[in-house]
N, C-alpha and C positions, 0 to 999 in steps of 0.2 A: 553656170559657166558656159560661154559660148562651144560651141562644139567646131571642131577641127574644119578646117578648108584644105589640108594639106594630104594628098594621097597617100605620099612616101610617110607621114607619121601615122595614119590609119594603119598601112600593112607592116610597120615597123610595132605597132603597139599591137596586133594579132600575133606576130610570128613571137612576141616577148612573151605575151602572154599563155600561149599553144607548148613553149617548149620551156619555161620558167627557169631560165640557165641566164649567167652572167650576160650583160650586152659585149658584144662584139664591134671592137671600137680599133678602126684601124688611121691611127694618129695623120698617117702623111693623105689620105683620104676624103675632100671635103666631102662629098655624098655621105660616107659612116659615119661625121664629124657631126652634119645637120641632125639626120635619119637619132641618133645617140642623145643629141642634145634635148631633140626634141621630146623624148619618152621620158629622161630624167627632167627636163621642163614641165609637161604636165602632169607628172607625179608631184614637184613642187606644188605646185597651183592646185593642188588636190586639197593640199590642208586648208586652203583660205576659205573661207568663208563668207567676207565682207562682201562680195558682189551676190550673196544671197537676198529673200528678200526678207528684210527685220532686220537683217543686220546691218553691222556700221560700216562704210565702204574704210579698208586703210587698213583695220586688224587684222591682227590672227587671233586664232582661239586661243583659250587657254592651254597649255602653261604658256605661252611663247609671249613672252613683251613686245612691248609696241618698236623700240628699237629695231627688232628685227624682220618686221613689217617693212620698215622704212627702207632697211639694207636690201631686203627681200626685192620692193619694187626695183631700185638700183638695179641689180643684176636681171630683172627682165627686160630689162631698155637694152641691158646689154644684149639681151639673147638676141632681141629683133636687131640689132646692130649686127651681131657676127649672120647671123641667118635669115634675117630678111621676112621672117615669119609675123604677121601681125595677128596672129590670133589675142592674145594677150593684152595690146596694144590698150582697148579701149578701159579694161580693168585696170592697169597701170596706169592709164592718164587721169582715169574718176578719187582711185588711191592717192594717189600723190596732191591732188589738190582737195579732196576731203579733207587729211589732218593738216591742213596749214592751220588752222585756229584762228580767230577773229581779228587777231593784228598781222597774220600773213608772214609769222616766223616761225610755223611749226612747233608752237606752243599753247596744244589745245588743251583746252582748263579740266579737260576728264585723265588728262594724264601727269597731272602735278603733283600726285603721292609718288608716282619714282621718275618724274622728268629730271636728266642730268644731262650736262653738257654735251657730253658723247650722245645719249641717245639722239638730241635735237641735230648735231652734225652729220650724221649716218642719212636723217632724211635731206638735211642741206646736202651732200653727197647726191644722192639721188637726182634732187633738183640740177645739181650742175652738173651731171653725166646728160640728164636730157638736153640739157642746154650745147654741150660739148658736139655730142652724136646729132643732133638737128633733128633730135624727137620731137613729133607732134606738138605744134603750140598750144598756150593753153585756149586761147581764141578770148574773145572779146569778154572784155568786164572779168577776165583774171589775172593774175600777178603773173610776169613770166616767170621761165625756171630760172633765169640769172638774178631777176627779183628777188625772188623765194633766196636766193643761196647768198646773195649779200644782206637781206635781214638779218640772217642767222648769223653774218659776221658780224654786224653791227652789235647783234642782242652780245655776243660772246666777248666780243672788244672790250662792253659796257661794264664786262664783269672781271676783267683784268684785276687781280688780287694781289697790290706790293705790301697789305699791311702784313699779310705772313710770308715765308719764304722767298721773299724779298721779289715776288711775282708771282704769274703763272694762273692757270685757272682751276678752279674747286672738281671736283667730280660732278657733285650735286649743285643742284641750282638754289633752292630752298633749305631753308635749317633746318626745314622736321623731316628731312629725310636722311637718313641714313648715310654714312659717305659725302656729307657735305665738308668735315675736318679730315679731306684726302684728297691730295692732288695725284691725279695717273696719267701714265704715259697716254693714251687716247685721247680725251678730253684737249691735252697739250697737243699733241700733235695731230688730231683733227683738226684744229685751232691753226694750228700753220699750214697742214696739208689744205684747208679753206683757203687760208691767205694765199697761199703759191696759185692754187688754179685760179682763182679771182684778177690776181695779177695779169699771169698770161693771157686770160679771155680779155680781162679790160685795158691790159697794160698802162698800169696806173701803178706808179712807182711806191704809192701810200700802202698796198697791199704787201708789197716787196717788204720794207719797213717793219711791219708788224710782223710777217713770216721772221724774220730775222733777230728780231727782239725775243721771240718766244725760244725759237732754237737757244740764243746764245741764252737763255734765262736756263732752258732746260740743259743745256752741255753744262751748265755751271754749277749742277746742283747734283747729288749721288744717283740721278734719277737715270745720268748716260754715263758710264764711263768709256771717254774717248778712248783709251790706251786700249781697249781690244773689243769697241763698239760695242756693249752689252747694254741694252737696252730696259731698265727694270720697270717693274709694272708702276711703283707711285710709292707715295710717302704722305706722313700723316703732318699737320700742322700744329698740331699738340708739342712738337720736336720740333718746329722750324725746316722740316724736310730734311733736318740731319739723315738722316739715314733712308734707306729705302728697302721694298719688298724685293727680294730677288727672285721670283717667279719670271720666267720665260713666256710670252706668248707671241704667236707668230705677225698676229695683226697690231701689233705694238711696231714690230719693226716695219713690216710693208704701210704703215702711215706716214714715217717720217724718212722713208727711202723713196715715194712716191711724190711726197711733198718735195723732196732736192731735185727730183727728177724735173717736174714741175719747173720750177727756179734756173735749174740747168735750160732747158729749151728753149725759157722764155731771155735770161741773159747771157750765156755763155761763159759764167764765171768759172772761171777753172776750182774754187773751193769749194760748189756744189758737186762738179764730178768727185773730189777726194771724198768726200763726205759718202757719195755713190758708193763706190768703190769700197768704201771699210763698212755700213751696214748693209749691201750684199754680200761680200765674203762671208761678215758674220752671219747672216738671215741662212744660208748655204748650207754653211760649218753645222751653224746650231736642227736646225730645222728639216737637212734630207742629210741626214748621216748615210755613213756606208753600210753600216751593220743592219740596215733596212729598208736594203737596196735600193737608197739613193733618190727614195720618195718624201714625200713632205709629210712631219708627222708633229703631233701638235704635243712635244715632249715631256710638257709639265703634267697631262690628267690621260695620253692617252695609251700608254704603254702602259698602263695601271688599272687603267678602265674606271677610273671614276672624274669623267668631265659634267660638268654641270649641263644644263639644260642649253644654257647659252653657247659655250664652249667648242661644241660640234662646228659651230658658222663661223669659226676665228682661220680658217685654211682659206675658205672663201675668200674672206679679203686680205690675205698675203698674196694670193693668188692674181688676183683682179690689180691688184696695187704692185705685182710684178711685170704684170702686163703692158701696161701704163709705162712703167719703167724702160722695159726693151721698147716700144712706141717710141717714146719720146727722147731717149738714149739710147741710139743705135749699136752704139761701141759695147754695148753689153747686152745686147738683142741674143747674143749664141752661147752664152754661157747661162742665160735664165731659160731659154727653152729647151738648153741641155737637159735640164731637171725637172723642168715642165711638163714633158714628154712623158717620161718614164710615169708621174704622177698621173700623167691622164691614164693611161694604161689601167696603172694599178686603179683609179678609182671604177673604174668602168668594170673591172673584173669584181671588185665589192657591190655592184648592183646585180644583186641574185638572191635577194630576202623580201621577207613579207609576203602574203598572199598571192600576189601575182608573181612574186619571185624573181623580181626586179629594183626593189625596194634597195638604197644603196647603205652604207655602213661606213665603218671612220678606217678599218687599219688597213690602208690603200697598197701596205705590205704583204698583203694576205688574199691567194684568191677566192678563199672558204668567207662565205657572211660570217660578221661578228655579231650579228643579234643583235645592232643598233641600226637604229631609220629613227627619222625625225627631219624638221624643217633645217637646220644645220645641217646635217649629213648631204638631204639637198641639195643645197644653194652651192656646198663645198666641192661636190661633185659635177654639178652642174658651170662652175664657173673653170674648174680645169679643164674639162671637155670642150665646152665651144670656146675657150681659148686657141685651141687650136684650129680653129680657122684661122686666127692671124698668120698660120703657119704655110697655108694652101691656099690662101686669098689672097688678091690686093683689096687691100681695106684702108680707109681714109685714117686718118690720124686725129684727136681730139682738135677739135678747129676753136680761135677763137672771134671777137669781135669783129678781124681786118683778115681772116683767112678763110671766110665764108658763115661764121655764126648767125643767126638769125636770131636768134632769144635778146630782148633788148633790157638793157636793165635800168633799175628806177633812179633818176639822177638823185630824190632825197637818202638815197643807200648807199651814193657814193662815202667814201672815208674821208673822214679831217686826221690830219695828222696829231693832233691833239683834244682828245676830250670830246665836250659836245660844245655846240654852237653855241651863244648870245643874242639873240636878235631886236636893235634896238632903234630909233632911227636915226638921222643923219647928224644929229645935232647933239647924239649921245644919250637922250632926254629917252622918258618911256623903254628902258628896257624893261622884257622880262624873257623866262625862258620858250624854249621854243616848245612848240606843240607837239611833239612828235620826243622819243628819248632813242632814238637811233643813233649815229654818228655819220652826220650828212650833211650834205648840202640843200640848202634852202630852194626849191625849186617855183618862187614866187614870179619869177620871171627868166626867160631865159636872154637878159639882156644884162651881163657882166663886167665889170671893169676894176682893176685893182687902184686903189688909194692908200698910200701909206704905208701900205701891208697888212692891210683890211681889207676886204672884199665886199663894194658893194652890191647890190642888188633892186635895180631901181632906186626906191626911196629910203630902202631899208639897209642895213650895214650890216656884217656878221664879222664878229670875233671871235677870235678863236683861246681858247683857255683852256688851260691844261689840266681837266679834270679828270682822274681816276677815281673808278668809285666801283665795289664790288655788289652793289644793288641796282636796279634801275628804279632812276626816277619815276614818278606817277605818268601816265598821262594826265592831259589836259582838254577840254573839250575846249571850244568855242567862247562858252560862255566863261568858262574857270578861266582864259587867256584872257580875255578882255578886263577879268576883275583883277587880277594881279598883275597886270601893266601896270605902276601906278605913276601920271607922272612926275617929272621932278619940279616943273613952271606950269603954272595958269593957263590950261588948255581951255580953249569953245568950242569944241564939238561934238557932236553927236553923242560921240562916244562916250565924255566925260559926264552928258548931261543922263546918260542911261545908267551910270555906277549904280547908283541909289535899287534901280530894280534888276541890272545884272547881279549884283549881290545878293541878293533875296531871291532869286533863280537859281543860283548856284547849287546850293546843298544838293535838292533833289538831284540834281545833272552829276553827281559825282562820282564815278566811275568804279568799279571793284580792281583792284589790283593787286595780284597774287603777290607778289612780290613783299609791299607793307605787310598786307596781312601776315605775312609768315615770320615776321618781326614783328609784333604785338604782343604786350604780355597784361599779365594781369597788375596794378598797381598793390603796391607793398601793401598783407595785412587787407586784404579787399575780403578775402572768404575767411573763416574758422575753423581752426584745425576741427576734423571731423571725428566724430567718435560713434567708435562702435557702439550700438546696444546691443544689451543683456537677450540673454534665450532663457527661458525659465522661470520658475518665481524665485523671487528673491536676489534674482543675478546680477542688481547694480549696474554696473556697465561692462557686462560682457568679459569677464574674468573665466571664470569656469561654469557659468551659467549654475550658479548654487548647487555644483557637485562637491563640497567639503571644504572652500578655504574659507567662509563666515564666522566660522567657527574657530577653525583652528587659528588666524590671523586674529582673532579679536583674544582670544583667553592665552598668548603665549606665544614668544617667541623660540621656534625651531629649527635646527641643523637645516643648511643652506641645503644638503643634499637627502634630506628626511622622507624618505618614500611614505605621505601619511595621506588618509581622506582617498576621497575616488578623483585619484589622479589621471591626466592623460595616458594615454598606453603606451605610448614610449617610453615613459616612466617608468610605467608599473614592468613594464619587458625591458629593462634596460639592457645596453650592450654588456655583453658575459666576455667576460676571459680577462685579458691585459692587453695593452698595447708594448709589445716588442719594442724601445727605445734603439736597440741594436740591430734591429731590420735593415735589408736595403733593400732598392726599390733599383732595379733595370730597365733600360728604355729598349725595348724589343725591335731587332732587325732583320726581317726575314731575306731569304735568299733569292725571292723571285721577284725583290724590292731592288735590292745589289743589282740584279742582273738588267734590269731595269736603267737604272742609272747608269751604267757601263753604257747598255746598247744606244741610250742618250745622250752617247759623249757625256753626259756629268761628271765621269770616275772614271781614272786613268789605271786600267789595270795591270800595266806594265810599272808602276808606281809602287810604294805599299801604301794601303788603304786604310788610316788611322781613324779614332775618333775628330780628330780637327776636318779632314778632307770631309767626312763624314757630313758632318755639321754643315763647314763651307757651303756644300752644295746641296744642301736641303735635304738630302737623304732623311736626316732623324730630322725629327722638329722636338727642344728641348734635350739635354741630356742630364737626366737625375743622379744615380750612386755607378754610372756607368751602362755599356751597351753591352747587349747578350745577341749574341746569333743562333737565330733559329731557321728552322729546314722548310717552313711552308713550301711547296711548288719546287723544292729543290729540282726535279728532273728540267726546269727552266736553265740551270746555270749549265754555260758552256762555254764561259770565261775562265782560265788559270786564274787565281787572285793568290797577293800574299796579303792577308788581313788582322789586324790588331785591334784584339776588343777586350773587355772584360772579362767576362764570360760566354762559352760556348757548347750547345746541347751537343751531346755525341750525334744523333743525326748530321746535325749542319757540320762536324768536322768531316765527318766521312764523304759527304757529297763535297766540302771544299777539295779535299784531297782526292776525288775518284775525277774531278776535274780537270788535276794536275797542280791545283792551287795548295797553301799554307795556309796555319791559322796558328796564329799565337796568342795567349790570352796573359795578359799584367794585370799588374796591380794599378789603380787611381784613388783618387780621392777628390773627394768635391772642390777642395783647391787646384789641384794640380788639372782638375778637368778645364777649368777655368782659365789657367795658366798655359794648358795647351792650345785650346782657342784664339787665346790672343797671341801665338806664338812668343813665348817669352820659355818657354819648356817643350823640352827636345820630348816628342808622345812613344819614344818607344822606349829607348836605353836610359837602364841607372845606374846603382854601384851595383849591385849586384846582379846583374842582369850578364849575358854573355859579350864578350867582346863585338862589337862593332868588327867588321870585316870591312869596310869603308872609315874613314875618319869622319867625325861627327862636325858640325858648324856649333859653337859655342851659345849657350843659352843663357838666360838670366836666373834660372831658378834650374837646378835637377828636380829627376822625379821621383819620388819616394817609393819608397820599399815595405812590404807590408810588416807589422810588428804585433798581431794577434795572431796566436796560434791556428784559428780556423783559417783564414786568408794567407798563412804562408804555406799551410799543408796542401790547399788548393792548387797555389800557383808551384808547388814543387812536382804534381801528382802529372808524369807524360801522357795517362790518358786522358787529360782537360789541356794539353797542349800551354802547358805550366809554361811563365819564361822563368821559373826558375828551376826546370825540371835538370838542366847542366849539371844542378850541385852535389846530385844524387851520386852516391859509391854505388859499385856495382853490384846489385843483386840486393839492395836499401828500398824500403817503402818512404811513401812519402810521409806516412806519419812522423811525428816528433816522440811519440810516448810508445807506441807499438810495435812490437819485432814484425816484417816479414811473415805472411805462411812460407814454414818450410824452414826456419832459422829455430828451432826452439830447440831447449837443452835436453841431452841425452840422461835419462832417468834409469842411472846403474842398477836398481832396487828391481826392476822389472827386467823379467830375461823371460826369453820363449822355452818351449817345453824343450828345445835340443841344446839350452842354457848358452843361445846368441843374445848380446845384446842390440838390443833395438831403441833405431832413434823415434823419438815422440813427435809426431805429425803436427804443422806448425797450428798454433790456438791463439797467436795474437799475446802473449805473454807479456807482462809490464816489462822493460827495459829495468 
């Protein structure tokens, strides 16, 4: 790594290092803003590697995916952007054009066991923040960055998917990857957040178009619900996108609040602003609750502490994509750096871990390190922090084509509004397709004129046909275009007279592409079911390797379950005991999980908190014979709750109630749990149950009442917080068969030595 040219980051990374205490980040400040940025910057840059010598310029080490490589670079364009710092600069610029890969859409063929849409958009991202900010060109004999960022919408256009959920883009690019039958919010909404900034830089109304087709495809499907902007992660194709994941994450929403933003600046449409306006309220609501002071918290894995590896870097770009937002939408510039603020703060007091003791962490709540650091943690922190220069600087605005851009883009990467091109010539005769499977224009000449509604191009004519197709086409070299032109009338030239050995040049000349290949299979019946061999003598094919069944299979047929011969040992050790038919089986919920969801807005604690809400909001995942609460972390809750479950440990009653909260435990049944879900059954009151104090809203089905003896003595007994405990007379146990200690009959026959009689101390006596 190059080493620093910057003073103030020299004596700023001594004094971090000298007194290993949180950084000292004073938001309205540009000096502490730089001086901050700077130390959480070269801590970033510390993990990489790729400008070593052997290694690959563009990655990160392992565990970190190449995605976040690509995001990575992004936000150092930004840094030199808010801070003017080029130390960076030149690793960033060898990065970013190392993984373009051999056709220049950031699809390099060492990362096609998990290349997925999103990953490929994050470096298209990149490419157009350089191109936006007036980063360094690439200079001579390379793609610019506005190049690079409309291949990648070309490739992703190509992949447009109406044969399922009637649109929309895959996750995955290939079939043998994982997540190829799931479409998710990112993927979609990188996909239109590309189209929106492509528009404004080019102002090319084709880009508009597709931004717009993707939105209303995604508003139309469970994946947004308008009615209170929730934004869900994605849905499986298997289902036609019926239904969707309800996991929360923050850079689901800052893509497609960024993307309207985008739209908004470039037209002025007043239904981009509404659009604004309901997912910031919601990004807001959901994402810097009050209950953890009004910072940004990534609510689905981090109040729980278990975020995946990737997970950490999702603040990052809600962050970066709120920015952008107030930039480009002034009218909500003070209500996002309202919360911006307070988040810088908080992240900056989370950098005080790891060895030097600056190392930063996630709960930006807390000014104690949580014992997380990593590349996410980074980039999250780092992108809140020199945000706030926009606060104390005048800083240019993303520019595009006609407002000072310099990055030129490639006119074959401009968009057709339909499909891919025709290229055939004038007379109709000799089509085939084009050489290229982008969606673009012909750049054979720059001498245009429209006919008909056909575009030609010198001598050649382009049509336009409305091709959707979820694969791309092959390329074509040279030689493969000239053989497959074929034409339609008696040509004499040249061309016609070479068929003969352009054909026979072909094969060798034909190109690999990932794409066919991953659609290849074997033909029907090509190989042999394969069979094990034998271990042993005598072992035939591999049965028992001639430990006893020769014998006993050939001289006589015996009981299916005949423990006989030198069986395997699970056999011979079978499972002992019975299986319980009358067991049940509870889905376990502890209270530092509760308290959890409350502090995430998920669970309204002024509410009662049923199995259904429960569900609703992911709390449980599955409910079997009912939920039990249990006290894990209890000294966590310091929410009142009144909560309704199955079963409840005496711990977890006593911490509900020393809280101020209620616990009441009923009866269910695997129907009725069912029936409560889909709201068709009221989940708390039945016949027997106590009067409702509120009148009830009428249901399709009651809820039943227990009719075994073990489950009504349960729900009778006050200390399991029974709802049937009401029923009890006073000074009555809950049992059905046994008196009371303390009720038993007075036994005339026994009298004390001063001939009192005395009553018999209670024994549990049959009724």
């Amino acid at each position: 790594m190059k080493p620093f040219h910057s003073s103030w980051l020299v004596s700023t990374l001594v004094a971090a290092a000298q007194f290993g205490s949180a950084l000292q980040l004073t938001v309205s400040d540009a000096d502490s803003i730089r001086s901050t940025a700077s130390v959480v910057a070269y801590d970033l840059m510390s993990y990489y590697t790729g400008n070593r010598t052997g290694d690959v310029p563009g990655n990160l080490p392992s565990p970190y995916y190449w995605w976040e490589a690509g995001a990575m670079f992004g936000e150092m364009v930004e840094y030199w952007y808010y801070t003017g710092d080029t130390t960076y600069n030149d690793e960033v610029k060898q990065a970013l054009l190392h993984q373009v890969g051999d056709d220049k859409d950031y699809m390099p063929r060492n990362q096609s066991k998990s290349l997925g849409n999103d990953d490929q958009v994050f470096w298209a991202f990149s490419a157009m923040t350089a191109a936006e900010l007036k980063f360094e060109d690439p200079g001579d004999g390379q793609p610019s960055w506005l190049s690079l960022a409309q291949a990648v919408f070309n490739e992703q256009a190509s992949r447009w998917d109406d044969a399922t959920c009637g649109g929309g883009l895959r996750w995955q690019i290939f079939t043998f990857n994982a997540g190829y039958d799931y479409k998710n919010a990112v993927s979609n909404g990188g996909f239109f957040q590309l189209a929106a900034r492509l528009a404004r830089y080019t102002q090319n109304q084709t880009y508009v178009d597709w931004a717009e087709k993707t939105w209303e495809w995604y508003a139309g499907t469970p994946l947004l619900e308008t009615d209170n902007w929730q934004v869900n992660d994605g849905s499986g194709t298997q289902k036609n996108c019926s239904d969707a994941s309800q996991l929360q994450w923050t850079y689901n929403y800052g893509v497609f609040l960024a993307g309207n933003a985008y739209l908004y600046n470039y037209t002025g449409d007043a239904k981009y602003m509404d659009r604004i306006d309901g997912l910031l309220n919601s990004t807001l609501e959901r994402f810097f609750p009050d209950k953890m002071g009004g910072v940004m918290v990534e609510v689905t894995c981090e109040p729980l502490g278990n975020c995946n590896n990737d997970q950490p870097a999702f603040k990052a770009f809600l962050t970066r994509w709120l920015v952008l937002t107030a930039q480009l939408v002034p009218e909500v510039y003070d209500r996002i750096f309202e919360y911006l603020r307070k988040s810088a703060a908080g992240a900056a007091g989370q950098c005080s871990g790891g060895e030097l003791g600056r190392h930063c962490g996630r709960e930006w709540n807390s000014t104690v390190w949580d014992g997380t650091s990593g590349v996410g943690e980074q980039m999250s922190a780092l992108a809140i922090i020199q945000a706030m220069m926009l606060d104390t600087t005048e800083l240019a605005a993303p520019v595009g084509a006609t407002t000072g851009g310099t990055s030129k883009g490639d006119p074959s990467a401009e968009p057709l509004e339909n499909g891919k091109p025709i290229v055939g010539d004038i007379d109709g005769s000799n089509v085939c397709w084009k050489e290229t499977h982008v969606i673009g224009r012909s750049h054979t000449s720059d001498r245009r004129r429209e006919v008909g509604g056909v575009e030609t191009v010198g001598k050649k004519i382009i049509r336009h046909n409305t091709i959707h197709t979820s694969t791309m086409p092959p390329r074509l070299n040279l030689l493969s275009r000239a053989s497959l032109c074929r034409p339609t009338a008696p040509h004499s030239s040249v061309a016609s007279l070479l068929q003969p050995f352009l054909r026979s040049a072909q094969q060798p000349q034909q190109q690999r592409n990932a794409s066919i290949l991953s659609s290849l299979s074997d033909n029907s019946g090509a190989y042999n079911k394969k069979i094990r061999r034998g271990r042993g003598p005598s072992s035939g094919k591999g049965k028992t390797s001639g430990r006893g069944h020769k014998g006993q299979k050939a001289h006589g047929k015996v009981p299916r379950n005949f423990n006989g011969g030198q069986t395997p040992e699970e056999v011979v050790h079978g499972v002992r005991g019975f299986e319980n038919q009358h067991s049940i089986e509870m889905t376990p919920l502890n209270i530092n999980r509760l308290q959890a969801w409350i502090d995430a807005g998920r669970l309204d604690p002024n509410q009662p908190i049923t199995l259904r809400e429960l569900a609703k909001s992911r709390c449980i995942h599955g409910i079997k014979d009912g939920i039990k609460l249990l006290a894990r972390s209890s000294e966590k809750l310091t929410t009142p709750v009144d909560i309704v479950v199955s079963r409840a440990s005496a711990s977890a009653i006593a911490a509900i109630e020393a809280a101020g909260g209620k616990v009441t435990t009923r009866y269910y049944t695997k129907p009725s749990i069912s029936r409560v879900r889909r709201g068709e059954t009221d989940p708390i009151y039945s016949i027997q149950s106590a009067e409702p104090t509120t009148p009830r809203p009428e249901f399709k089905y009651r809820l039943p009442d227990p009719a075994s003896r073990k489950d009504i003595e349960y729900y009778r007994d006050p200390a399991h917080r029974g709802y049937l405990s009401h029923m009890l007379q006073e000074g009555q146990g809950p049992s059905l068969f046994f008196k009371t200690p303390g009720q038993g009959r007075v036994d005339h026959k026994k009298v004390t030595s001063k001939g009192a009689k005395s009553a018999i101390k209670g024994e549990n006596r049959v009724w």
